[in-house]
BALOBA-1460 file (C-alpha; in Angstrom, 3 decimals):
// residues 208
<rec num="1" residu="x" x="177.101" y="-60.040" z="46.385"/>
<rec num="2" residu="x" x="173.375" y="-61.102" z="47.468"/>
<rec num="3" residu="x" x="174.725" y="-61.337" z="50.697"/>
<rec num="4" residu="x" x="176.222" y="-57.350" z="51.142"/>
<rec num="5" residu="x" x="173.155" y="-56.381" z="49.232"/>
<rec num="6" residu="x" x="170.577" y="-58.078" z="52.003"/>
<rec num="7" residu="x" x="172.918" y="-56.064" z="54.471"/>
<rec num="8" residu="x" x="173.146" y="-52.783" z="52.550"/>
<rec num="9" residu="x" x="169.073" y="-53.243" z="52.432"/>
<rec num="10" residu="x" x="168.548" y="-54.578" z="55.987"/>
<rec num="11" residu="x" x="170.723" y="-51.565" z="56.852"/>
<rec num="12" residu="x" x="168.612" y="-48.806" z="54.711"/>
<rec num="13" residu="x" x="165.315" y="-50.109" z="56.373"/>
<rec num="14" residu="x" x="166.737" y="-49.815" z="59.767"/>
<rec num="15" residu="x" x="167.917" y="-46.270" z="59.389"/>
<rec num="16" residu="x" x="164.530" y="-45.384" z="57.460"/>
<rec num="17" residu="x" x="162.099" y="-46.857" z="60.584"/>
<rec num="18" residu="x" x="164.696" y="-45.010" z="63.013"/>
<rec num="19" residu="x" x="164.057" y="-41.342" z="61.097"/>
<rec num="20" residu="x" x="160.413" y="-42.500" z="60.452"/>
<rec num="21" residu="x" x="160.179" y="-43.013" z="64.338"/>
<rec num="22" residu="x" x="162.011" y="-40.135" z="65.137"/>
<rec num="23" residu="x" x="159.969" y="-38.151" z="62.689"/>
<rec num="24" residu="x" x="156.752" y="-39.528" z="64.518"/>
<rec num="25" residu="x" x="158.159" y="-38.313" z="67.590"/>
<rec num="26" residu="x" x="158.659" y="-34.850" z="66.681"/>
<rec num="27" residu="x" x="155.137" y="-34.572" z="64.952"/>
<rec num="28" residu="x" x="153.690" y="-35.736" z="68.175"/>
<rec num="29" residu="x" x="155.372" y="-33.874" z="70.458"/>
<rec num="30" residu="x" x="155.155" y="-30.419" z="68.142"/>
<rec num="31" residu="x" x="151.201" y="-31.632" z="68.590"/>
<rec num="32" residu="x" x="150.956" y="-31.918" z="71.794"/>
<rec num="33" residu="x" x="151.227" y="-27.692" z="72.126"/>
<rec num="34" residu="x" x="148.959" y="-26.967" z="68.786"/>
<rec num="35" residu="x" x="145.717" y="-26.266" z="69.232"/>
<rec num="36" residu="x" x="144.461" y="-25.868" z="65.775"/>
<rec num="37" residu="x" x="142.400" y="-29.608" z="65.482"/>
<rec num="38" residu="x" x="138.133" y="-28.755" z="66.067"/>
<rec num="39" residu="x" x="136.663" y="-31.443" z="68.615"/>
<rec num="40" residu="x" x="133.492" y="-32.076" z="66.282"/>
<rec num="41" residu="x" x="131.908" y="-34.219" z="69.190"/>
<rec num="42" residu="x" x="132.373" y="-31.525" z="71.879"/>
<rec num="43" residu="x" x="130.391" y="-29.190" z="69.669"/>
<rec num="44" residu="x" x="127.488" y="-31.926" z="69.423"/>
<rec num="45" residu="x" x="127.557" y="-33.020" z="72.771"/>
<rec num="46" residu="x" x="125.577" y="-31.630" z="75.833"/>
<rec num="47" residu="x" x="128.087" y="-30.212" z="77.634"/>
<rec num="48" residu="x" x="129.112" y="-28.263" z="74.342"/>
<rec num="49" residu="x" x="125.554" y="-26.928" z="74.083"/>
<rec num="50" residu="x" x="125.056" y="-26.082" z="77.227"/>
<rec num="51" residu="x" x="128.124" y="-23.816" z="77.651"/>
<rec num="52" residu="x" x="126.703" y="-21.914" z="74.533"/>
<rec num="53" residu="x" x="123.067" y="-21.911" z="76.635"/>
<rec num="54" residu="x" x="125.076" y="-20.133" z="78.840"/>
<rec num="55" residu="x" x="126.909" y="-17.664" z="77.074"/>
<rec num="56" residu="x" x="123.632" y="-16.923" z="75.550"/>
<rec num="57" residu="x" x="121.462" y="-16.520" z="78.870"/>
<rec num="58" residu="x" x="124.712" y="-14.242" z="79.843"/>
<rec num="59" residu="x" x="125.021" y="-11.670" z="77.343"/>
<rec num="60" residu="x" x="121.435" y="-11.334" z="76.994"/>
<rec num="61" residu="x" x="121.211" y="-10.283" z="80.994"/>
<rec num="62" residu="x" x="124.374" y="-8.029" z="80.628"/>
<rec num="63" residu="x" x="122.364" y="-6.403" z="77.858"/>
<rec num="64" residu="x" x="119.063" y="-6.097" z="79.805"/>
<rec num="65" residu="x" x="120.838" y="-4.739" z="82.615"/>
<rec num="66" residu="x" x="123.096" y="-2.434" z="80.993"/>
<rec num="67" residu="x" x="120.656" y="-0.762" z="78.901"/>
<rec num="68" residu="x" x="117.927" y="-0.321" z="81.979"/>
<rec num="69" residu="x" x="116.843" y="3.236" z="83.469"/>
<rec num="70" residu="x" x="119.459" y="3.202" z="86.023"/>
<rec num="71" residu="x" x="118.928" y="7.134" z="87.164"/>
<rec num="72" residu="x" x="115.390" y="6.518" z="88.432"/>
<rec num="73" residu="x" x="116.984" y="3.370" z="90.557"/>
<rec num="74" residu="x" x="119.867" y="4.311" z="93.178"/>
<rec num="75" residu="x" x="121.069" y="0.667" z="93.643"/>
<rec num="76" residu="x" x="124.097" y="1.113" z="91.518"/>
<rec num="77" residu="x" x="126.321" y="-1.643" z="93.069"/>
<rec num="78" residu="x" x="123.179" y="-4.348" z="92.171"/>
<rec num="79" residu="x" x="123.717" y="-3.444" z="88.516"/>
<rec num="80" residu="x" x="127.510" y="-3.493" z="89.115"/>
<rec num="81" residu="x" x="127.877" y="-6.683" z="90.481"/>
<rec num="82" residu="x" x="125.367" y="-8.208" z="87.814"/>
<rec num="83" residu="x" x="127.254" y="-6.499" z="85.140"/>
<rec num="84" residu="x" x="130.458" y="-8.163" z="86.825"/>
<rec num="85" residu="x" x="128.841" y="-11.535" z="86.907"/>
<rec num="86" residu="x" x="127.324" y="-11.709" z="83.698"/>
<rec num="87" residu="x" x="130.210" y="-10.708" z="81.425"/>
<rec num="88" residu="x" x="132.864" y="-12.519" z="83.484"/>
<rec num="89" residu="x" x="130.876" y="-16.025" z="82.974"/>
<rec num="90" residu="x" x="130.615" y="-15.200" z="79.791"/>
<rec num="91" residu="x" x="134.231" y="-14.931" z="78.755"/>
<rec num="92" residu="x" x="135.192" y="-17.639" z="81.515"/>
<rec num="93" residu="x" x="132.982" y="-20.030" z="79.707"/>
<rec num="94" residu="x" x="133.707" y="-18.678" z="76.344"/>
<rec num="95" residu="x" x="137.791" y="-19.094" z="76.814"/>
<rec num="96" residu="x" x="136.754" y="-22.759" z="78.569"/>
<rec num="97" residu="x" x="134.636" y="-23.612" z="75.218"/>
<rec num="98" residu="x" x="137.589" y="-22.793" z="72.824"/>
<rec num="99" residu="x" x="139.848" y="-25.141" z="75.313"/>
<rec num="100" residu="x" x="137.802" y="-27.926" z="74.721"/>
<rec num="101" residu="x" x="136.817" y="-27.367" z="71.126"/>
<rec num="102" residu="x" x="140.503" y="-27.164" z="70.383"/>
<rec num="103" residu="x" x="141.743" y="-29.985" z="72.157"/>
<rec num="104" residu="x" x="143.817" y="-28.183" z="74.411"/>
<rec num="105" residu="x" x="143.098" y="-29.859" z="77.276"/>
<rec num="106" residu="x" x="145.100" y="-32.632" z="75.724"/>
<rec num="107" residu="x" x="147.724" y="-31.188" z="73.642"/>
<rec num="108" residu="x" x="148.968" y="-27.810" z="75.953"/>
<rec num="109" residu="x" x="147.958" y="-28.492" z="79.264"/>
<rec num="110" residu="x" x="147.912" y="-32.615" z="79.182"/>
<rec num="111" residu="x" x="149.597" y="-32.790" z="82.670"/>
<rec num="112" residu="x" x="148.531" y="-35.837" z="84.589"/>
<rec num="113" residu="x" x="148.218" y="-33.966" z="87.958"/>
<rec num="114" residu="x" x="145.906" y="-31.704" z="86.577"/>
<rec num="115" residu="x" x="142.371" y="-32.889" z="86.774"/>
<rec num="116" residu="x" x="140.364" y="-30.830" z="84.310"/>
<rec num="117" residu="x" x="136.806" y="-32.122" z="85.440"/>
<rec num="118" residu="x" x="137.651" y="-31.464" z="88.980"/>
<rec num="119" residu="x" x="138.849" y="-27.691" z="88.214"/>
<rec num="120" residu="x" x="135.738" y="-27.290" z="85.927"/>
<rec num="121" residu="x" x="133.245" y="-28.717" z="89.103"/>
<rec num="122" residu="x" x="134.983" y="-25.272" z="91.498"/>
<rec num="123" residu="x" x="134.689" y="-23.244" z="88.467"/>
<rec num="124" residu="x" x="131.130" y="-24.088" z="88.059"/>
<rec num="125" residu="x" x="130.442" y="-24.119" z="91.638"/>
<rec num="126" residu="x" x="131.846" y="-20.800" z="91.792"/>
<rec num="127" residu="x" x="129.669" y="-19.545" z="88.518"/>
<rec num="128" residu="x" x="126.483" y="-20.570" z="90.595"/>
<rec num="129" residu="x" x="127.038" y="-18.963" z="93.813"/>
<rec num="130" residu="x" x="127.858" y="-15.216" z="92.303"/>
<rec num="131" residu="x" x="124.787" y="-15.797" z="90.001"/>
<rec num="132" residu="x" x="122.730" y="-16.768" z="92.376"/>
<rec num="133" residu="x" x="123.531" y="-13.925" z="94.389"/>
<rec num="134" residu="x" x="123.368" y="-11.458" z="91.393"/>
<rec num="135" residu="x" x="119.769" y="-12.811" z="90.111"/>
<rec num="136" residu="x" x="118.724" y="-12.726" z="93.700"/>
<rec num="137" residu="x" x="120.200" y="-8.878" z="94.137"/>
<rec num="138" residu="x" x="118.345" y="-8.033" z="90.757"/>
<rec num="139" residu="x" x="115.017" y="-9.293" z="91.433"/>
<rec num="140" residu="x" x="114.717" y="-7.778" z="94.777"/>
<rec num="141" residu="x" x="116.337" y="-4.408" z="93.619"/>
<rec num="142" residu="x" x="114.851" y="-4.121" z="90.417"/>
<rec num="143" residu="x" x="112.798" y="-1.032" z="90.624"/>
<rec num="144" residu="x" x="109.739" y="-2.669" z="88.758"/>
<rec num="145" residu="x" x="111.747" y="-1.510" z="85.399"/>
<rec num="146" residu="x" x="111.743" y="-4.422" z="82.789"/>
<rec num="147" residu="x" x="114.869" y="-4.348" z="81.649"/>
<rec num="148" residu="x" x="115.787" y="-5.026" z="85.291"/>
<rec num="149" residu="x" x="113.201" y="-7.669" z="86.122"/>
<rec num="150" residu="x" x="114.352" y="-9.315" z="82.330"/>
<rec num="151" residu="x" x="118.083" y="-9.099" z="83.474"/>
<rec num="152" residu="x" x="116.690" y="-10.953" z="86.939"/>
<rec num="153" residu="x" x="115.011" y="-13.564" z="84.757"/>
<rec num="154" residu="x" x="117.903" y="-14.493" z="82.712"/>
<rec num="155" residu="x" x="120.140" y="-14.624" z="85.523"/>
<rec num="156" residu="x" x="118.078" y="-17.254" z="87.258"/>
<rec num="157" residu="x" x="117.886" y="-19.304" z="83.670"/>
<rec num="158" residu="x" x="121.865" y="-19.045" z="83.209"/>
<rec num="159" residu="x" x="121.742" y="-20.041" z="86.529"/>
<rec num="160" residu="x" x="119.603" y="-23.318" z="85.481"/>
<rec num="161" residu="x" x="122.198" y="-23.561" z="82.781"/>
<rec num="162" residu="x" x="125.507" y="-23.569" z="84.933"/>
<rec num="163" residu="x" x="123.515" y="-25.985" z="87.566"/>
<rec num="164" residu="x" x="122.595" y="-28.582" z="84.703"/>
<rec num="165" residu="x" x="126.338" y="-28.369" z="83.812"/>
<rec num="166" residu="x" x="127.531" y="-28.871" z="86.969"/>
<rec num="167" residu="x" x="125.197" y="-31.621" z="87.480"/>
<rec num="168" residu="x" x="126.693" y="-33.333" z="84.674"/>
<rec num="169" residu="x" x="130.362" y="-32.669" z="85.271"/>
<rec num="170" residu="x" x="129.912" y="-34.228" z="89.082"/>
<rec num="171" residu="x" x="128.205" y="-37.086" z="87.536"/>
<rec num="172" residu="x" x="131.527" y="-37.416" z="85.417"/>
<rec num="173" residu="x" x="133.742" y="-36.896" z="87.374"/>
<rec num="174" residu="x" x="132.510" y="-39.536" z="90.349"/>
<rec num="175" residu="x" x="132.081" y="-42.053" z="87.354"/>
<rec num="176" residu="x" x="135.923" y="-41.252" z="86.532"/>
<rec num="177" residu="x" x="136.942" y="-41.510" z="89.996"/>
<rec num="178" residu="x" x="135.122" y="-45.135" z="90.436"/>
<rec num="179" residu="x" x="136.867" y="-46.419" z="87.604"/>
<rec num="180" residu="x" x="139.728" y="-45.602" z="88.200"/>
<rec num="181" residu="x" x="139.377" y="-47.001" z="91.940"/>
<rec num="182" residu="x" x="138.454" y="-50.221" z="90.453"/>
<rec num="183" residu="x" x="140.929" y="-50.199" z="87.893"/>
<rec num="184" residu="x" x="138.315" y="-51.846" z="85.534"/>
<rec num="185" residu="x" x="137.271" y="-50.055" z="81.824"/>
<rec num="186" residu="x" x="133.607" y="-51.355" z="82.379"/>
<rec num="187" residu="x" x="133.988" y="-51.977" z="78.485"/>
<rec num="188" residu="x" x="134.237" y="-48.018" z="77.299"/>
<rec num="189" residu="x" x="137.829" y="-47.764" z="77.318"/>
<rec num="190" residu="x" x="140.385" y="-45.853" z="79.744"/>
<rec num="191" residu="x" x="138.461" y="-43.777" z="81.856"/>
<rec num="192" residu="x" x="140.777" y="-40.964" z="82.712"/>
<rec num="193" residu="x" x="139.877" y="-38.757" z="85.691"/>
<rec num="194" residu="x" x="141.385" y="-35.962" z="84.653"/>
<rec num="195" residu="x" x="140.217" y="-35.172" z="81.116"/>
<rec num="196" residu="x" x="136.429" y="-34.204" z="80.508"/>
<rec num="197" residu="x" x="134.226" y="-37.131" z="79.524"/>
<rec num="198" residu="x" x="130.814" y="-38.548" z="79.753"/>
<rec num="199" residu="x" x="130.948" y="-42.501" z="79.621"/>
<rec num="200" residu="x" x="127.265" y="-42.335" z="80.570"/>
<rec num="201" residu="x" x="124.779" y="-44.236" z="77.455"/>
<rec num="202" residu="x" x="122.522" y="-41.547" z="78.221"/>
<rec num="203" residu="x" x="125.102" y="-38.660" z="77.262"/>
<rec num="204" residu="x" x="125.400" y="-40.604" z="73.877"/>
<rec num="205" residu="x" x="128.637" y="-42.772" z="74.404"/>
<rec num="206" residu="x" x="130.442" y="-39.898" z="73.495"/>
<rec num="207" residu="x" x="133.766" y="-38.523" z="75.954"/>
<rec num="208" residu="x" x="131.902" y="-35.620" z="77.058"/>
């Protein structure tokens, strides 16, 4: 009798670790494509900040531009091209800030050949050249109106923004890319290339 019951038991546990497991499973894998978990760190760390800097600096010179004296100044592609800058870093950087503030970098797109700090670095690098050219195109073309010259200011301080930014992703991503060459953790943990992170002590220990 002890002896079927210590079966009969042995048997039950088995089966429950098996469902519990397989339960486990499912809830991770369901995870892996929900996006509904905030990154509290990302918010608080300097990457975070800065890509609300930017959106900032952004709208502000779409605003400045937009609501200028544009009839007394025939440069009409300047103001176009701004206007195209401005609002498409915006929502570039606005859609990139949800990704990360959602986790779903890890959960809907965690694919190991994609290397999110190297796609962010061309992003970036693309974000600086156009602004560059649009601040440059604005302060030259500006018809001494202030809401031009403004818009030309805050292009050149998103542009300080986006550099910063870059600055710091590069610095990431070559730290990532050493690591993993030396196939050491230097005492952080896993540095993995791909995912956005800042093992630096001066970015706070934090991933970002």
């Amino acid at each position: 009798m002890s002896q079927q019951y210590a079966q009969d038991y042995g048997q039950a546990v088995g089966e429950g670790v098996a469902k519990g497991a397989a339960a486990g499973a499912q809830e991770q894998a369901s995870g892996m494509c929900s996006c509904n978990v905030l990154d509290r760190e990302f918010v608080k760390s300097i990457p975070g900040i800065l890509k609300v800097v930017q959106m900032v600096l952004s709208l502000i010179g779409f605003i400045c531009v937009t609501t200028g004296n544009k009839l007394i100044c025939p440069y009409g592609s300047a103001f176009g091209w701004y206007e195209f800058v401005s609002m498409g870093a915006f929502w570039s950087t606005f859609a990139l800030y949800l990704l990360y503030l959602l986790k779903c970098q890890d959960r809907c797109c965690a694919c190991p050949w994609l290397n999110w700090n190297f796609i962010e670095l061309i992003y970036l690098g693309i974000v600086i050249i156009c602004w560059f050219i649009a601040a440059i195109v604005m302060a030259v073309q500006n018809c001494g109106q202030g809401g031009f010259q403004a818009g030309s200011a805050f292009g050149f301080f998103a542009l300080a923004a986006y550099g910063a930014n870059e600055y710091f992703v590069a610095r990431t991503w070559w730290a990532a890319r050493q690591e993993a060459r030396n196939g050491t953790t230097g005492g952080t943990g896993n540095l993995d290339p791909s995912q956005p992170q800042f093992s630096d002590p001066e970015m706070g220990g934090n991933k970002y």
